[in-house]
N, C-alpha and C positions, 0 to 999 in steps of 0.2 A: 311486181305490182299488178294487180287484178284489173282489170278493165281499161289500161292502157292501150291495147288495138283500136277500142273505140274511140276513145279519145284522139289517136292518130286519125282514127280513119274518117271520124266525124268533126271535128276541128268543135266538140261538145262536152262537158261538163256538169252534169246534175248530182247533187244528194250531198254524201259526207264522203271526206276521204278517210279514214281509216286506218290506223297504224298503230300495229301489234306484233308480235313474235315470231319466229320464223312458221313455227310448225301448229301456231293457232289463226295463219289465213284462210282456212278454210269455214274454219265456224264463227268467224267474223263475218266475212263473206255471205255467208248463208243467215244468220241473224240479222244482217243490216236489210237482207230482201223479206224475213219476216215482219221485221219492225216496221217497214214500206206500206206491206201486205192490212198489217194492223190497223195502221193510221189510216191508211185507203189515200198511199200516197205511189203505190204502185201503177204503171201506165202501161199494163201487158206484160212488160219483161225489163229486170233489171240488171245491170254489170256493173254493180261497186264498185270502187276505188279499195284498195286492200292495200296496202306495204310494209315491209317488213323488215325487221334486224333480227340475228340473233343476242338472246341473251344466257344460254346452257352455259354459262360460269359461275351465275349467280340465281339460275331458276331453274327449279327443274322440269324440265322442259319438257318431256316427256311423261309428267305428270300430268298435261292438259287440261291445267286449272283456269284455264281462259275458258269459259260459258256466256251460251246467250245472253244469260240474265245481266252481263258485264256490260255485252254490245248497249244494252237495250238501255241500260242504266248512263250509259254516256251520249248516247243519241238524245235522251231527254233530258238529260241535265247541259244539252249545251247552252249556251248563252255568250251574248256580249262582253264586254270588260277584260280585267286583265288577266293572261293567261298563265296558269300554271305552270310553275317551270322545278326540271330536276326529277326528283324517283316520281313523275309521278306517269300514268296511265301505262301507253306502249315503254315508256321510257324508265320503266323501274327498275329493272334489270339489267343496263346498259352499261356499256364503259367505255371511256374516251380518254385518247392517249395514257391508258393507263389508271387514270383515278375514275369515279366515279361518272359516269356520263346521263344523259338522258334527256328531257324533253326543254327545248331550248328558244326562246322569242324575242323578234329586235321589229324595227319597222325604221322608216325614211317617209318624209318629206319631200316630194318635187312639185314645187309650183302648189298646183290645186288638187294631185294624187297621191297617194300613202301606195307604198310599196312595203310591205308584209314579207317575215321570212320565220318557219316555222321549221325547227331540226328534231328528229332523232338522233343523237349522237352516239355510236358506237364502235368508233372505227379509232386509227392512230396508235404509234407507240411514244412510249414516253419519250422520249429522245426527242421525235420529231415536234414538238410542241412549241408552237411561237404565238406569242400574244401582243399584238400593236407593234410587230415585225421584232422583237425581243426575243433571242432563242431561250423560254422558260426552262422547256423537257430538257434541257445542259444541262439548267445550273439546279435542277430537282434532283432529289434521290432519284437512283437509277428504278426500272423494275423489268421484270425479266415474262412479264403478261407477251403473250404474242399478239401482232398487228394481226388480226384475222377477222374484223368486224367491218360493219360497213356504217352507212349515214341513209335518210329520208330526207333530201327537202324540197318542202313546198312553201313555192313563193305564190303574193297572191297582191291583189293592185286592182284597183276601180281605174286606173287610166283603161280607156278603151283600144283593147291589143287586139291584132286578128290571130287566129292558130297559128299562124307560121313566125309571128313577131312574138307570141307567147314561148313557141317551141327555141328559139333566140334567147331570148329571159331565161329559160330552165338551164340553157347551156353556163349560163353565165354564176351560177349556184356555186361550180367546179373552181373558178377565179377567186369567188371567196371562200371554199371549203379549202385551196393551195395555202390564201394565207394565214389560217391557221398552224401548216406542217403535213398537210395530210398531202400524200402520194397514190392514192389508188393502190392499196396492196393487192396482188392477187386475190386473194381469197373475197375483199373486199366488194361489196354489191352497192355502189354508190348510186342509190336511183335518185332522180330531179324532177319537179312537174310542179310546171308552172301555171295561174289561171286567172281569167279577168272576172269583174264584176261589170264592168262599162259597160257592156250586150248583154238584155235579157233577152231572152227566145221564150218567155213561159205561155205565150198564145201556141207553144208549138212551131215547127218547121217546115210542115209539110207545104205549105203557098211558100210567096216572095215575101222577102224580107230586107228594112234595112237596116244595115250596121254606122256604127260612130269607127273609123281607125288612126288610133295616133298617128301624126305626122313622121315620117322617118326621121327630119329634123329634131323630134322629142326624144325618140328612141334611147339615145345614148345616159342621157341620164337618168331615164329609168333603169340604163342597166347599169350602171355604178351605185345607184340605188343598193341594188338587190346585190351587190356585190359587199358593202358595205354592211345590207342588214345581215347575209349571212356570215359573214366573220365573225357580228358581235353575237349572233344566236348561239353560236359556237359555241363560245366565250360563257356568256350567260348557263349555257346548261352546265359548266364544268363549275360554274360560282355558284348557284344555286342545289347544285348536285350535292346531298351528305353521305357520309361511310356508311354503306351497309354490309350487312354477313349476310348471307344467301344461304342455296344448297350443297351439304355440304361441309356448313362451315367456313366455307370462304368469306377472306372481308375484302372490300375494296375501299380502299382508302379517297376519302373527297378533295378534291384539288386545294392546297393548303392556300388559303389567301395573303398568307405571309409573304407567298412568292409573284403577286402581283403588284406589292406595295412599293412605293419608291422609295430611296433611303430617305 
């Protein structure tokens, strides 16, 4: 994930984050600083947010059909409302526990703030699949895809967090990526990052400044919040997610909804 030292090292956050393919972070990356440049929304020197899964099962990957013109086209078509979920953007080429995976959205409720969870999904094997603590990946056809993918998420919340209560949040992604089935497999690059809207800094940092910070007493339920929105994000990309053939030729079969239903 691209410009995460900053983010550690400045407890700060500006622009779009970014999430695309393993081996197209770099001209993401570098298009989100033209697109900056364009707008005249550049402030000297910038470090995106970049992150990444692979998906070389069902793209080809090394065909580097990710271009500018993609970046540029999703930085200005972003908008309000409700998010697209399934084959679409970074998430089109994804798999999760086996079937179909990709771009995944849930949110919560606490009090007077909305706690946001937005997934890449591309990680799990079938087996390990559990939905609303039901071992699913059991009672599915087997599949013989290796666990070798990872996940993105980014949780996001207007309660007013400071850096180290947000870096707290991120951790808590993992409690709800477990009850899904997912294990961290080795190969697996599970990145988390989490981020407030309650602090704006847009006069800049360089003077004093004051902040709003939730109370530690708040704390907890916004992290079951974010624990909660990401299990159903999960969920959500694997139900919105359809079959596709890729490169190749390969198909990857969409999570059948038959096997969500109750008798």
């Amino acid at each position: 994930m691209t410009g995460a030292a900053w983010i550690e090292e400045s407890g700060l956050l500006s622009g779009a984050v970014m999430l695309t393919n393993t081996h197209s972070v770099g001209v993401v990356r570098d298009a989100v600083i033209a697109w900056e440049h364009q707008k005249g929304r550049l402030r000297g020197w910038s470090l995106p947010v970049v992150a990444e899964t692979y998906d070389g099962l069902l793209n080809d990957i090394n065909g580097f059909h990710v271009k500018p013109s993609h970046v540029f086209e999703a930085l200005g078509g972003a908008a309000s409302g409700r998010v697209a979920e399934g084959n679409v953007g970074g998430g089109t080429g994804m798999i999760c526990y086996g079937y179909k995976g990709g771009i995944g959205t849930s949110s919560r409720l606490v009090e007077d703030h909305v706690v946001g969870a937005l997934v890449q999904a591309n990680h799990g094997s079938r087996h390990q699949l559990r939905v609303c603590g039901i071992p699913v990946g059991e009672l599915a056809e087997k599949s013989d895809l290796p666990d070798r993918g990872s996940i993105i998420i980014v949780l996001a919340t207007n309660a007013p967090m400071l850096p180290h209560q947000l870096r707290a949040l991120a951790r808590r992604a993992a409690l709800g990526l477990g009850r899904t089935g997912a294990v961290a497999a080795l190969s697996s690059g599970d990145l988390f990052l989490a981020f407030s809207t309650g602090n704006s800094l847009d006069k800049g940092v360089e003077g004093n400044h004051t902040v709003t910070a939730l109370g530690h007493g708040l704390c907890t339920p916004v992290y079951e919040a974010a624990v909660q929105a990401t299990e159903e994000a999960i969920v959500n990309a694997l139900v919105a997610a359809e079959t596709m053939t890729g490169f190749g030729g390969r198909t990857i079969e969409a999570l059948p909804h038959s096997l969500l239903r109750g008798p």
